[in-house]
Structure formats: C-alpha cells, structure tokens
N, CA, C and O of each residue as an XYZ file, in Angstrom:
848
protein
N       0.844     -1.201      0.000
C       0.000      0.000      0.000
C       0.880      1.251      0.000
O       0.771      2.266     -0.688
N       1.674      0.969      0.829
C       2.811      2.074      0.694
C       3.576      2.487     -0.891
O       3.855      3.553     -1.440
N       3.703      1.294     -1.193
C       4.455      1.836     -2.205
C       3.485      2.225     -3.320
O       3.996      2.958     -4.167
N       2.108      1.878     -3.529
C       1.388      2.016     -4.500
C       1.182      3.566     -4.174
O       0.997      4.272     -5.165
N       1.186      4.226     -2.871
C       0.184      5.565     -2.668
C       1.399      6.260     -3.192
O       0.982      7.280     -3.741
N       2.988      6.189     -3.309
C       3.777      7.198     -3.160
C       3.793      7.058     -4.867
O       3.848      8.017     -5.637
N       3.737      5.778     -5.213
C       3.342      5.961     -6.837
C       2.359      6.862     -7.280
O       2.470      7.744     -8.131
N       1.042      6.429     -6.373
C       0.209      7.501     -6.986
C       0.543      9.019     -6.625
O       0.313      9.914     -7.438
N       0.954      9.207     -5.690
C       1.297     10.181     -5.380
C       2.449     11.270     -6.680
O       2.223     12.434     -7.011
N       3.405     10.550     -7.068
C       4.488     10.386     -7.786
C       3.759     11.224     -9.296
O       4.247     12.124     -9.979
N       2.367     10.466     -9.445
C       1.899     10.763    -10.859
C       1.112     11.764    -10.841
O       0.648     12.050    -11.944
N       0.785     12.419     -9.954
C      -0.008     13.522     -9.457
C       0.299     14.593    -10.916
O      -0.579     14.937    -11.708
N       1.714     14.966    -10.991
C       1.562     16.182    -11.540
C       1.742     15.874    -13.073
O       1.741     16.749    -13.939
N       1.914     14.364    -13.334
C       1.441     13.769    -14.806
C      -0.014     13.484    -15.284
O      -0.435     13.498    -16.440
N      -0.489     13.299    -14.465
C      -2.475     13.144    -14.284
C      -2.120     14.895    -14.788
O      -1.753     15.130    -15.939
N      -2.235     15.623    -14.109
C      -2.616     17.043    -14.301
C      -1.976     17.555    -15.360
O      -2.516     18.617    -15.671
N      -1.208     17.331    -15.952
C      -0.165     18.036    -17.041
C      -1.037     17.477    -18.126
O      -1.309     18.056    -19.178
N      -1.479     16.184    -17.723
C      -2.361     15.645    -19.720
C      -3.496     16.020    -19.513
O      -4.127     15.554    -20.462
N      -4.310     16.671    -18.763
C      -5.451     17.359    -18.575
C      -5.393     18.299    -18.406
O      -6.489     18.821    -18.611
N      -4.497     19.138    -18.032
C      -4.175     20.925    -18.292
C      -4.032     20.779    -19.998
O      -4.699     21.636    -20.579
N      -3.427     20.030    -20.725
C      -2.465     19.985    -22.137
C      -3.669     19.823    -23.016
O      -3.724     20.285    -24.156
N      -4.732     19.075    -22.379
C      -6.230     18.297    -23.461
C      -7.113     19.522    -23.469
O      -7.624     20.152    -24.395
N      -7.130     19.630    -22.514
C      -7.964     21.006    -21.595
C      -7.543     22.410    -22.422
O      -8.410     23.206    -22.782
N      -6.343     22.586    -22.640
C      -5.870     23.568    -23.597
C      -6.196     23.683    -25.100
O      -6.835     24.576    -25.656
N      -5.481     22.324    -25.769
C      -6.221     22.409    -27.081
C      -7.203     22.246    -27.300
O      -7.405     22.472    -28.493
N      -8.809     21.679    -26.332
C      -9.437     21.762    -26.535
C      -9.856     23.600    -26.629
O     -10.434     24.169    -27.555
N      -9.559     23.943    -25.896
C     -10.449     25.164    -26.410
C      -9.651     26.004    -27.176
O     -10.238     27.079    -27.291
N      -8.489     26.007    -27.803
C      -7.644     26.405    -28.741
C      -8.160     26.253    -30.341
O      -8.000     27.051    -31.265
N      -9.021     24.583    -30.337
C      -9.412     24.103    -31.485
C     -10.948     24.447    -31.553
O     -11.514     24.574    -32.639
N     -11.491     24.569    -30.545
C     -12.575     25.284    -30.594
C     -12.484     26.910    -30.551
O     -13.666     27.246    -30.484
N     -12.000     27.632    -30.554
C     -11.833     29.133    -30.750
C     -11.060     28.975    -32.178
O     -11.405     29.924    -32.882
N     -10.291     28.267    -32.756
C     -10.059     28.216    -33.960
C     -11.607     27.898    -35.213
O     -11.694     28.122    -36.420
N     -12.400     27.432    -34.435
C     -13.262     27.094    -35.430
C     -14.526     27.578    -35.238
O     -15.551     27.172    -35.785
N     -14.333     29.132    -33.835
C     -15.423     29.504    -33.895
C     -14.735     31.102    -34.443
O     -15.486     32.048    -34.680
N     -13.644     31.175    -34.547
C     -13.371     32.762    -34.712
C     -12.733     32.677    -36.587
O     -12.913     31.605    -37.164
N     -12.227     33.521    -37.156
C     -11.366     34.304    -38.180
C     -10.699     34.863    -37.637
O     -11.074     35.570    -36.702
N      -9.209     34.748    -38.082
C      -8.431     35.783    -37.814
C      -7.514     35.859    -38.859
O      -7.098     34.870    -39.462
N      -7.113     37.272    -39.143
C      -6.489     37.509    -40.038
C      -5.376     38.957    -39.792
O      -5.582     39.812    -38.931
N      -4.368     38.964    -40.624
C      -3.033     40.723    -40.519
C      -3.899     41.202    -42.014
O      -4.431     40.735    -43.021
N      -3.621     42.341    -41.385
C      -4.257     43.551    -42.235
C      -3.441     44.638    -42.116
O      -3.199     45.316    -41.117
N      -2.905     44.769    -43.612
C      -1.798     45.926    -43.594
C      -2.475     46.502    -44.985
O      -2.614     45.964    -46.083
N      -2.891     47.992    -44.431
C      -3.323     49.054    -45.101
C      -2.468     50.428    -45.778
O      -1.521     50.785    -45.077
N      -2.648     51.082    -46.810
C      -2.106     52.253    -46.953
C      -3.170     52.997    -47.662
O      -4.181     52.347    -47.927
N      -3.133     54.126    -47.986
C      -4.189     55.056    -47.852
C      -3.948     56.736    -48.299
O      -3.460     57.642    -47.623
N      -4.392     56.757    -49.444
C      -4.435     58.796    -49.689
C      -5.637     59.014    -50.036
O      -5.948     59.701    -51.009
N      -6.471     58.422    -49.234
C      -8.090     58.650    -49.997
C      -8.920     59.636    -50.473
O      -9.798     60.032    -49.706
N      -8.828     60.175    -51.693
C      -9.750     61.556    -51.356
C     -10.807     61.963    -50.899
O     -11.498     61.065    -50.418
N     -11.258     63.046    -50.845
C     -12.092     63.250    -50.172
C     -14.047     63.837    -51.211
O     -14.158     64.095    -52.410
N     -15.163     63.848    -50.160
C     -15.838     63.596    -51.572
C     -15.992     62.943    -52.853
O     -15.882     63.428    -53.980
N     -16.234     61.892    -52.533
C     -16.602     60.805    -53.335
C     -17.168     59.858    -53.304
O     -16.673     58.795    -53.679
N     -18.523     59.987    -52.788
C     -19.766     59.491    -52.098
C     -20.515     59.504    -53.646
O     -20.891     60.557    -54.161
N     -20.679     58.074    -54.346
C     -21.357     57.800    -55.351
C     -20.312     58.094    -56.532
O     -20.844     58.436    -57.589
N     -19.109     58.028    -56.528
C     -18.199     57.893    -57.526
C     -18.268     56.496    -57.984
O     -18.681     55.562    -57.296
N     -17.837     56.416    -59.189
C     -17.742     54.965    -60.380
C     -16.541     54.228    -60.007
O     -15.525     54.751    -59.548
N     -16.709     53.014    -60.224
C     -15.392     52.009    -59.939
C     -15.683     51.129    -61.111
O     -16.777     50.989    -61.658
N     -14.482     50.522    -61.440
C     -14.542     48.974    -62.274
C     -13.802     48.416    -61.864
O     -12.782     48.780    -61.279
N     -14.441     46.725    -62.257
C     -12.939     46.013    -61.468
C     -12.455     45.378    -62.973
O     -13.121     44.889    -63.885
N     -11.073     45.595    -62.826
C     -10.208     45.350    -63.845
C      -9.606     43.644    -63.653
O      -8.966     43.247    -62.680
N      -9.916     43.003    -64.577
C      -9.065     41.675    -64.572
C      -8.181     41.513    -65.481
O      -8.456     41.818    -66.641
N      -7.290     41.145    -65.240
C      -5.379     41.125    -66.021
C      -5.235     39.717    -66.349
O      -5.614     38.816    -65.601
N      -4.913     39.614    -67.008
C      -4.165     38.080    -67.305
C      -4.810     36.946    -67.264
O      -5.872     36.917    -67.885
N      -4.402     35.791    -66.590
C      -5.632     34.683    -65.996
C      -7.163     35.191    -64.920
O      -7.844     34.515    -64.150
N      -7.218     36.110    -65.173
C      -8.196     36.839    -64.102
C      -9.564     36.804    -65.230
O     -10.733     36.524    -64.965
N      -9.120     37.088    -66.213
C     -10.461     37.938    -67.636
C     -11.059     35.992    -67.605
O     -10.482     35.057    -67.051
N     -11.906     35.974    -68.129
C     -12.758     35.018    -67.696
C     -12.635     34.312    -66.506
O     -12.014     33.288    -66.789
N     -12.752     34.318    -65.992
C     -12.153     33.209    -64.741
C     -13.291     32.997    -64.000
O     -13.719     34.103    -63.672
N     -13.975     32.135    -63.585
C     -14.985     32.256    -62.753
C     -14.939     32.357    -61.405
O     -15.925     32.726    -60.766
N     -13.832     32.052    -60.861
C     -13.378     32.143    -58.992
C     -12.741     33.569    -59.349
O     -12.361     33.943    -58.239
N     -12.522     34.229    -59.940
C     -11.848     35.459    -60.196
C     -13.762     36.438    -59.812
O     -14.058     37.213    -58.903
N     -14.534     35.944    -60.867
C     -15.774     36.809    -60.601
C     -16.459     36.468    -59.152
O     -17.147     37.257    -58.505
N     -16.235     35.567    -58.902
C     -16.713     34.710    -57.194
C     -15.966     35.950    -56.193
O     -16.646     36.444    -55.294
N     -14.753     36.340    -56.378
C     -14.267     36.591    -55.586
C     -14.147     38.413    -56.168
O     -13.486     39.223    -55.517
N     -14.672     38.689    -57.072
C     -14.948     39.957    -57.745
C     -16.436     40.504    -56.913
O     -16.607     41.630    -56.445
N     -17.523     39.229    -56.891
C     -18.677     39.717    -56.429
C     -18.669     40.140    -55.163
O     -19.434     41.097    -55.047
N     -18.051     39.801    -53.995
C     -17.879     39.668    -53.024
C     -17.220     41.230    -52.920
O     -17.942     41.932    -52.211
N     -16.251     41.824    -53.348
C     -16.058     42.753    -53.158
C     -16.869     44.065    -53.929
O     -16.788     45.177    -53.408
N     -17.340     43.949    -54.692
C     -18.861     44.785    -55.355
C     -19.442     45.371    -53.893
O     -19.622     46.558    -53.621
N     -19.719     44.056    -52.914
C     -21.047     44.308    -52.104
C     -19.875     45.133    -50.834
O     -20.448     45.837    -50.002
N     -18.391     45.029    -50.732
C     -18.122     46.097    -49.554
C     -17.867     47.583    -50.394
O     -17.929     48.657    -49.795
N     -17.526     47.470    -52.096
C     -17.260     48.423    -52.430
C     -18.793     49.632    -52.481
O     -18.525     50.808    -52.725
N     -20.028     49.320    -52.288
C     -21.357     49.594    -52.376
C     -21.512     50.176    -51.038
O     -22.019     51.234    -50.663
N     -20.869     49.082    -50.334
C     -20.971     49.733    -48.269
C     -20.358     51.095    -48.298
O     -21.012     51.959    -47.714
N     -19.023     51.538    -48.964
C     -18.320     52.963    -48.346
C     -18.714     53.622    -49.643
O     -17.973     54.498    -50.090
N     -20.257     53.146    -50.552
C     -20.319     54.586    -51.140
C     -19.974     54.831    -52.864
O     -20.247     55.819    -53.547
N     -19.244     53.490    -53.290
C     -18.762     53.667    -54.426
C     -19.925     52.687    -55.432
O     -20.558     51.758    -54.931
N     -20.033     53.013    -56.632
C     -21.217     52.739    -57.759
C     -20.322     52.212    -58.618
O     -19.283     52.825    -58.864
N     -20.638     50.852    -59.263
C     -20.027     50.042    -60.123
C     -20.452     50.627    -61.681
O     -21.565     50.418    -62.163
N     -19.286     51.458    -62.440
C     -19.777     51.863    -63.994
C     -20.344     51.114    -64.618
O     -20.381     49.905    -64.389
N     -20.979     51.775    -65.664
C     -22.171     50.852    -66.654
C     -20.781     50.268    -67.490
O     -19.835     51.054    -67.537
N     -20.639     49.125    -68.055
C     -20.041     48.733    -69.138
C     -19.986     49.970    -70.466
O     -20.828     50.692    -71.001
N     -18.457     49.732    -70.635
C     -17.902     50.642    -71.196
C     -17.959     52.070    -71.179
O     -17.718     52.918    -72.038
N     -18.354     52.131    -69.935
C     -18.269     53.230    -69.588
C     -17.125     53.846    -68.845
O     -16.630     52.947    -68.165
N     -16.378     55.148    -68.636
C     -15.583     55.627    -67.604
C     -15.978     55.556    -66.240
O     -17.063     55.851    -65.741
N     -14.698     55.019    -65.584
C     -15.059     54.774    -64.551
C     -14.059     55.870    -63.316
O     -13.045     56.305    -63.863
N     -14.175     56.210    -62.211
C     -13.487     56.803    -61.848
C     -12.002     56.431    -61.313
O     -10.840     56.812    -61.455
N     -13.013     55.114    -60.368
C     -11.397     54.020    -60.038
C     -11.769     53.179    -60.336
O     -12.910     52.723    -60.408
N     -10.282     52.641    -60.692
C     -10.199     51.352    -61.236
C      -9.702     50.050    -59.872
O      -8.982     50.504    -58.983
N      -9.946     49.113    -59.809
C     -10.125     48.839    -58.726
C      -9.143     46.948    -58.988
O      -9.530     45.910    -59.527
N      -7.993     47.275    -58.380
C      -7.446     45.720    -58.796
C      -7.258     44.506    -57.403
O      -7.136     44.662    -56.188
N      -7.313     43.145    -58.394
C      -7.224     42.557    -57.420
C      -6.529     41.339    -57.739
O      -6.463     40.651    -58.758
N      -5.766     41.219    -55.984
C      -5.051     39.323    -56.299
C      -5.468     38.778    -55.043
O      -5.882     39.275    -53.996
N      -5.121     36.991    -55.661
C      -5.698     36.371    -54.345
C      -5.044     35.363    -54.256
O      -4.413     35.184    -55.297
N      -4.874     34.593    -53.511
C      -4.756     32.794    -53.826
C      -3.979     31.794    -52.571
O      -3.259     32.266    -51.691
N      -4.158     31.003    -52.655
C      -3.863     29.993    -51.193
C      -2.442     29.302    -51.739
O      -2.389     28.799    -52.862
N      -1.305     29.326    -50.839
C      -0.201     28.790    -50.761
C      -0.576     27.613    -49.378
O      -1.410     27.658    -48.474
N       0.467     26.620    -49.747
C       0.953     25.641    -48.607
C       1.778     25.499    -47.800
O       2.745     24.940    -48.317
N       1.972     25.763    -46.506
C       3.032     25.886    -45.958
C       3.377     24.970    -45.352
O       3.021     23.891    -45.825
N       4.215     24.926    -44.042
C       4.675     24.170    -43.109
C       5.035     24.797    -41.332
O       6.009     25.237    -40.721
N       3.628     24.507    -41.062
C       3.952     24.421    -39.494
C       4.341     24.095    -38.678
O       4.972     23.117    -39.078
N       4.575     24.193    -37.074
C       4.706     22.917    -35.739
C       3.333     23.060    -34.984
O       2.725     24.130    -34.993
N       3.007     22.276    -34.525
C       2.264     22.076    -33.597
C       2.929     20.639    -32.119
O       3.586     19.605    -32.239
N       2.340     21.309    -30.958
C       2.945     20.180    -30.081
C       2.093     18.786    -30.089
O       0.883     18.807    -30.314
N       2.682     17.778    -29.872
C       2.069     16.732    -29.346
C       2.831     15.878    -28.624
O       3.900     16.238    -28.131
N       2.208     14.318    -28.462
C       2.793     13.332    -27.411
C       3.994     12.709    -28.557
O       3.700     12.559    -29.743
N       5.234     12.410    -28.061
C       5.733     11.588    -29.102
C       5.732      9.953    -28.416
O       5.607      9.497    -27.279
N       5.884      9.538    -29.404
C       5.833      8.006    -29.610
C       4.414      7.436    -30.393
O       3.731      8.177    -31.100
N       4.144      6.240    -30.188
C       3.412      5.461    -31.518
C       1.818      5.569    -30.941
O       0.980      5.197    -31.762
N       1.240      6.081    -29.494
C       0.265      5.877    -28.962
C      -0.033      7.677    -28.932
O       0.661      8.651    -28.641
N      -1.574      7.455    -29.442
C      -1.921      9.184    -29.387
C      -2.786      9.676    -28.235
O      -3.381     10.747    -28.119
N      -2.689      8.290    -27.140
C      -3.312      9.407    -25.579
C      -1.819      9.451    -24.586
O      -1.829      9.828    -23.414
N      -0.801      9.071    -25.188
C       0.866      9.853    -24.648
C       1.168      8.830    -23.392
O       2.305      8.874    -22.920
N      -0.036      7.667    -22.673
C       0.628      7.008    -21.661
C       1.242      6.006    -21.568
O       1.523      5.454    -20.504
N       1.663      5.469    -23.141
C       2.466      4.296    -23.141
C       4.002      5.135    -23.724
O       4.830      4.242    -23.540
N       4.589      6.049    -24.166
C       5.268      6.587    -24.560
C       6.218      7.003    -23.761
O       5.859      6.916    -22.587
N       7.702      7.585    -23.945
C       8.363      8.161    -22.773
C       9.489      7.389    -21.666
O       9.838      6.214    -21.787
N       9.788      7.975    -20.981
C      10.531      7.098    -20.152
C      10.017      7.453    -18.468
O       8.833      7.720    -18.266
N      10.868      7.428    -17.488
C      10.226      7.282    -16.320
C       9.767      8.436    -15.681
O      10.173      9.459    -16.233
N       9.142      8.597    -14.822
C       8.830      9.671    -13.769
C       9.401      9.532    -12.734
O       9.009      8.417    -12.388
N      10.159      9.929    -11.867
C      10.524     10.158    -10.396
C      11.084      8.660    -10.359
O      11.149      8.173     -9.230
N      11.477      7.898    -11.371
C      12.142      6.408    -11.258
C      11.118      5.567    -10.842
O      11.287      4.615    -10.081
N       9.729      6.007    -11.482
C       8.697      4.579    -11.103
C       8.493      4.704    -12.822
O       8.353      5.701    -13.530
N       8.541      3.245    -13.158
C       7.899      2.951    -14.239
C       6.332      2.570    -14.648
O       5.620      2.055    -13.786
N       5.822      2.825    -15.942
C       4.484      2.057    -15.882
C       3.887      3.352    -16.723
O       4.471      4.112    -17.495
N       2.159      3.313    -16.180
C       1.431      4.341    -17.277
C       1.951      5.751    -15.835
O       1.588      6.814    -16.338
N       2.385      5.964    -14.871
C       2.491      7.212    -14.133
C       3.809      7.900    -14.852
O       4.869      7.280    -14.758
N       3.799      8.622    -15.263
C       4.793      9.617    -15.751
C       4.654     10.522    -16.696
O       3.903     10.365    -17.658
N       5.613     11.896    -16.432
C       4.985     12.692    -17.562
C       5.380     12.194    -19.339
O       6.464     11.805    -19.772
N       4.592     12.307    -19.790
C       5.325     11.788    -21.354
C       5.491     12.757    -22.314
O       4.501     13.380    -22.695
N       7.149     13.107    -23.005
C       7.644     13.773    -23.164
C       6.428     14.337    -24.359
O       5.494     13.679    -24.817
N       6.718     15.434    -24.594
C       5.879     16.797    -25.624
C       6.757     17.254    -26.485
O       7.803     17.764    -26.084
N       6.398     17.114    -28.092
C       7.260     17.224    -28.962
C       6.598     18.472    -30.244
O       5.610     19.170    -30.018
N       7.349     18.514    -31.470
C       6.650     19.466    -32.310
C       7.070     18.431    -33.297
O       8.088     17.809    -33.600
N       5.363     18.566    -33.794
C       5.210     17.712    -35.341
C       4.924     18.949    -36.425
O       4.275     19.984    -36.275
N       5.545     18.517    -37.394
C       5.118     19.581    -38.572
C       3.915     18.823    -39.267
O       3.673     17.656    -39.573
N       3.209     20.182    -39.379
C       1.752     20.208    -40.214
C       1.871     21.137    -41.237
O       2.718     22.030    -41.280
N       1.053     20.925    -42.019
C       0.683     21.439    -43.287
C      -0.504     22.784    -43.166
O      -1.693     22.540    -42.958
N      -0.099     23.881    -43.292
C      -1.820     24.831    -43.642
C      -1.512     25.539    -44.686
O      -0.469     25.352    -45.313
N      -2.468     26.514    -45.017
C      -2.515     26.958    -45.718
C      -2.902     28.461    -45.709
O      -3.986     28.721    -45.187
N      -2.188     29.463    -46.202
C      -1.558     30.609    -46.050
C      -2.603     31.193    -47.026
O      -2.611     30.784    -48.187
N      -3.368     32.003    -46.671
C      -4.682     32.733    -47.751
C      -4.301     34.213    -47.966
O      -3.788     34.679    -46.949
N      -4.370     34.855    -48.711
C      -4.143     35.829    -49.211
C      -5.028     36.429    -50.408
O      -5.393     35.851    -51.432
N      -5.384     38.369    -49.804
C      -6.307     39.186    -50.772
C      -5.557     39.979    -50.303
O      -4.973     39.987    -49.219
N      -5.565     41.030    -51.559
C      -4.330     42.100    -51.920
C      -5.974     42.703    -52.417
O      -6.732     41.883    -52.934
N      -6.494     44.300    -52.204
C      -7.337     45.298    -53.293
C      -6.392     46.407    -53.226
O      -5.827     46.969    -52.288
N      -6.383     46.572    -54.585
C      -5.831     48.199    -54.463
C      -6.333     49.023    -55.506
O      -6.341     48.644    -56.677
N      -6.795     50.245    -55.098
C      -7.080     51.274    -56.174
C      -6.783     52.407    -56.183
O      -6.489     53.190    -55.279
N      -6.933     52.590    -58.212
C      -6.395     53.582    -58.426
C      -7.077     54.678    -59.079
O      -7.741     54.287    -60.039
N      -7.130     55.970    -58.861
C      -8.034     57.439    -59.039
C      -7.609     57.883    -60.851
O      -6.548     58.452    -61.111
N      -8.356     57.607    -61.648
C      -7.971     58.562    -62.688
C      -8.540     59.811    -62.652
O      -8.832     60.362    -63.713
N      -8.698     60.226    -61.828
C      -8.750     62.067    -61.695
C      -7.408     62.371    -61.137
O      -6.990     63.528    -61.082
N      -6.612     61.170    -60.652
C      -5.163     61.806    -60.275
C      -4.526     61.014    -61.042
O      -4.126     59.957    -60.554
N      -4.294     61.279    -62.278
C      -3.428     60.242    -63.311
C      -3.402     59.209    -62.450
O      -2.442     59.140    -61.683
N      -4.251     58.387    -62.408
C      -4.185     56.764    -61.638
C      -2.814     56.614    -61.089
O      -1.800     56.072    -61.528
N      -3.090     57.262    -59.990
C      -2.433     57.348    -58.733
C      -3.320     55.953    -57.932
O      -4.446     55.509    -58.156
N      -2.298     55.546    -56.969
C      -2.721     54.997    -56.030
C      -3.111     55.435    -55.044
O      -2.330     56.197    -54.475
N      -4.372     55.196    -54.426
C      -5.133     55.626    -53.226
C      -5.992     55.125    -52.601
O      -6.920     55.702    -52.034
N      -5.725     53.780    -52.651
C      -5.950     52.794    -51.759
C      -5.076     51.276    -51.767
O      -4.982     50.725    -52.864
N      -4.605     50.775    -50.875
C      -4.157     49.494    -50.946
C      -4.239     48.593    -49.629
O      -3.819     49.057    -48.569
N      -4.817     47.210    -49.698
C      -4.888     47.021    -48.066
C      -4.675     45.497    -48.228
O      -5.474     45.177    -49.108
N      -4.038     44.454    -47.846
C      -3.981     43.017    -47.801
C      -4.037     42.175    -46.845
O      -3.336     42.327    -45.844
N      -4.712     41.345    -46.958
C      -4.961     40.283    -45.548
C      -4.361     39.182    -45.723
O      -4.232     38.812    -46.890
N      -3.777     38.268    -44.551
C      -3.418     37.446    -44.505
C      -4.025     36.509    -43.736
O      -4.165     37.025    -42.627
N      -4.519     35.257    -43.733
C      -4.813     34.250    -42.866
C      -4.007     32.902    -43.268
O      -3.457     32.612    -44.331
N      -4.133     32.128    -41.972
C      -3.659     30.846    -42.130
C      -4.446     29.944    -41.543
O      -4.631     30.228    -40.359
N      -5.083     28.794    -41.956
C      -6.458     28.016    -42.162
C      -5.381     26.709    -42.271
O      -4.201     26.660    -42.617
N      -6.358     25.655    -41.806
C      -6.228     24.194    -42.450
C      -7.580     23.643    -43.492
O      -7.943     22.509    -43.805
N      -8.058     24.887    -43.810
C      -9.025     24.480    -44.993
C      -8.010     25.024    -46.339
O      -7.114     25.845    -46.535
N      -9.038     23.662    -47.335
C      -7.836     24.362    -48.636
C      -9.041     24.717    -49.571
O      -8.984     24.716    -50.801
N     -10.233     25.044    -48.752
C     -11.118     25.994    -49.566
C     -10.841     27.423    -49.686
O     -10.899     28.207    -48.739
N     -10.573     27.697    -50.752
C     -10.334     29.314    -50.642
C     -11.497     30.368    -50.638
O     -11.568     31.530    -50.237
N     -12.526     29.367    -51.340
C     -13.901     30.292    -51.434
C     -14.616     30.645    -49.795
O     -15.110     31.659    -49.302
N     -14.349     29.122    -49.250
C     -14.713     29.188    -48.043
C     -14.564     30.699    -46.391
O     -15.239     31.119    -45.451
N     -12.795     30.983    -47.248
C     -12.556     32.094    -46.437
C     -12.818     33.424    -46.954
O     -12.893     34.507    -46.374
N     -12.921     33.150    -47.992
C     -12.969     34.414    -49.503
C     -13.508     35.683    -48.609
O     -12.776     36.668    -48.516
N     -14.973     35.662    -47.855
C     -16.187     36.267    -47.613
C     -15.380     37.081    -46.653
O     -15.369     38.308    -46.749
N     -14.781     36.521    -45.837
C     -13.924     37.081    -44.392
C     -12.475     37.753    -44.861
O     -11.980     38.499    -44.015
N     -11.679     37.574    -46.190
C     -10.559     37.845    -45.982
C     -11.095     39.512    -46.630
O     -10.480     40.552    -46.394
N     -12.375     39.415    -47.477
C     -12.636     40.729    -48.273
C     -13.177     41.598    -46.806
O     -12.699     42.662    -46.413
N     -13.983     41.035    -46.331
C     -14.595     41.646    -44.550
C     -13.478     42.285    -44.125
O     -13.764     43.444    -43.826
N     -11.830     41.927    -43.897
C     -10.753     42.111    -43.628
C     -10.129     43.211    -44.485
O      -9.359     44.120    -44.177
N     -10.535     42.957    -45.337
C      -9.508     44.147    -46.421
C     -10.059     45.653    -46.405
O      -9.365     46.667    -46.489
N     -11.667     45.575    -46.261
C     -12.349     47.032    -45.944
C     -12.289     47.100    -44.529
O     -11.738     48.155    -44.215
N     -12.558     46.551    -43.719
C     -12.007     47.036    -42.232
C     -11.546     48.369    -42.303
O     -10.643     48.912    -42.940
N     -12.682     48.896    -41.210
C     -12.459     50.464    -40.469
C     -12.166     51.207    -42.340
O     -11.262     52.027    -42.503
N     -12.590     50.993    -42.911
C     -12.047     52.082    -44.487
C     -12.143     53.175    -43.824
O     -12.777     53.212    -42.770
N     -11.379     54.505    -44.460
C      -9.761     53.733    -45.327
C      -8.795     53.294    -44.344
O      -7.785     52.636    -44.594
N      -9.332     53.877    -42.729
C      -7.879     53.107    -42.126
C      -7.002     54.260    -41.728
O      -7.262     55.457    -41.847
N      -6.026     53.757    -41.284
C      -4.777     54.947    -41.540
C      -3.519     54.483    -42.118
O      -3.073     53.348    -41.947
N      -2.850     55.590    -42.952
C      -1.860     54.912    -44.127
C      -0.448     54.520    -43.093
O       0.304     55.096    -42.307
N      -0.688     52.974    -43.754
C       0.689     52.205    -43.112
C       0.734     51.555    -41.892
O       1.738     51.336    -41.215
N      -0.797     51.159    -41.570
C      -1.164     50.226    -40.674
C      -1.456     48.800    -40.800
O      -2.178     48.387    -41.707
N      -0.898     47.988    -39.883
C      -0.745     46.840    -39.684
C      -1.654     46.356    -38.403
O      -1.275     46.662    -37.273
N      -2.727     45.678    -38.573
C      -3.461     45.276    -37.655
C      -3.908     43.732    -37.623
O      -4.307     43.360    -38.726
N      -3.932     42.956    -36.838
C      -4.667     41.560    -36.094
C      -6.097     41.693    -35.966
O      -6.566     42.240    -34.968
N      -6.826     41.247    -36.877
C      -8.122     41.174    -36.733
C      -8.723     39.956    -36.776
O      -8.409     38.973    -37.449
N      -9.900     40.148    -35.753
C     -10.428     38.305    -35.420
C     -12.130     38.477    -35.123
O     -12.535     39.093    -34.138
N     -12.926     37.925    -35.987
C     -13.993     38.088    -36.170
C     -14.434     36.644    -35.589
O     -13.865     35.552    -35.603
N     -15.910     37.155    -34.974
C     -16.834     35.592    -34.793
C     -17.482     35.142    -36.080
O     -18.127     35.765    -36.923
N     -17.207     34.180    -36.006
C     -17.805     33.080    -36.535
C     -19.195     32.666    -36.085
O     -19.246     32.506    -34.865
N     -20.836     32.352    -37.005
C     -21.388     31.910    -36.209
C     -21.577     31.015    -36.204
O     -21.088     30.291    -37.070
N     -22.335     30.556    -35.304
C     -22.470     29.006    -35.161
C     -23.537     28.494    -35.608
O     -24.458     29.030    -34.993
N     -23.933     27.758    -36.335
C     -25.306     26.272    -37.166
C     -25.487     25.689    -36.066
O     -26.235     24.713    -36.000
C-alpha cells in the first residue's frame, strides 16, 4: 500500500499536465473554429468627396474570364457599395479602377504533441521520479503540419489623379481548410475594415464566426 500511494502520489503532476495539455487544445481548437483571424496591412491617400463615384474592377491576365476570379470579384462589389462607391455601366468611364489578387499557398507548421506510436501519450516516454508504468509525464514534442496561407491584396487607383494609387490594403490568414472560397467572404470583410484606415497600418483582426 505504501508503495502504490507514493506511486500515486508520484503521478499527481502527470495526471494534471495531460489534462491541463487536453484542456488547452481543446479550447484552442474550438476558438479556432469559432473565430477568423487575419493581418491587415493598409495604406491610404483617400480623397475626399466621393460618395457615389464609379469604380470597375479590372481583370489582367488569368483573371479575364475566370470564374473564382468573378466569385471573388462579387464579393467585393457588395463592400465596395458599403463605403459609397457605384459600379460603372459597361464601357463606360469609370473613376477608379479597382485591382485585385488572391490565392492559397501551402506551408509548413509545428504544432505540439505526445511523441511516440500511442496518441493518448501514456504508453510513450521514459520514467517519472524512477517509477515505471502508465504514471509519468510523457515527453511533448513538435510535429510539422501542413496549412494553408490565404491571401487578398485590393488596391485602387483614381484617374482624376493620373491613376495614382489611393488605396491598398492586404490580408493574410492561415487556415487548415484548402477551400479558398470558403474564407474568400472574411478575408474581403478584412480588407475594408475600419475604411480607409490609416496609411501604413498593420493590424490583427479576429472576427466571430457563427455558429449552425
């Protein structure tokens, strides 16, 4: 009995370390999948008065037909409508011209976990306090994962000021979805944030998510 209680005793702060550690990513992975978050770096000479001015959005290259190009064209129509600006009639002059890039890269992360071949960490490891068995802490390692790095760039430009630039703002997120449409809605939410902003700001923004 003795020796079993000082065992248990022994594992006390290994019991608590894999339930502080579960206890953590659980709500890490749940605030990951109830929030957005995204960097937002803005610049800005916006003029002034121009409440119902014309915009077009210009597509370049692989952009001119593209249908995830117009997916992700429509989406910004409906914030460019929020601060005020009117989409020109076809072929018509427009005031700004309004450009855009987008697209999902793959990267390479760490995240921690248990190492060895068992994924609840109590057969893994070596001893605790020199008692062997399932009591001990089991060592915590970094595995590389895969996500994916999302990116929207808008920037526009004034031809009343020889198409000058006077607006530019880009978001960044990093997701383990490799839907891009999926984040599309939130990274454009991100790019008008607070318009116009102030020129040469860099901000962390994290929106709720709701819940079904």
């Amino acid at each position: 009995m003795f020796v079993l209680n000082r065992c248990l005793d022994r594992s006390v702060p290994a019991v608590r370390l894999r339930f502080f550690v579960v206890a953590m990513l659980s709500v890490f992975l749940a605030g990951c999948a109830s929030t957005f978050s995204a960097t937002v770096t803005q610049f800005q000479a916006w003029p002034e008065h121009v409440q119902g001015a014309s915009y077009r959005i210009v597509a370049q290259g692989g952009q001119i037909n593209n249908l995830e190009f117009e997916a992700v064209a429509d989406a910004v129509r409906a914030s460019l409508g929020a601060i005020g600006l009117v989409q020109a009639e076809p072929r018509s002059p427009a005031r700004f011209d309004i450009h855009l890039e987008y697209g999902t890269t793959v990267t390479q992360s760490v995240v921690p976990g248990y190492a060895g071949p068992f994924p609840d960490g109590w057969a893994m490891g070596g001893y605790y306090g020199g008692w062997p068995g399932v009591f001990y802490a089991p060592p915590v390692v970094n595995y590389p994962v895969q996500v994916n790095k999302n990116t929207l760039s808008v920037r526009i430009t004034d031809a009343q000021s020889q198409g000058r630039e006077v607006y530019r703002s880009s978001a960044l997120n990093f997701s383990d979805s490799e839907n891009f449409i999926q984040v599309m809605p939130w990274l454009v939410r991100a790019v008008f944030d607070n318009f116009p902003g102030n020129n040469g700001q860099v901000r962390d923004i994290t929106y709720e998510r709701r819940r079904h």
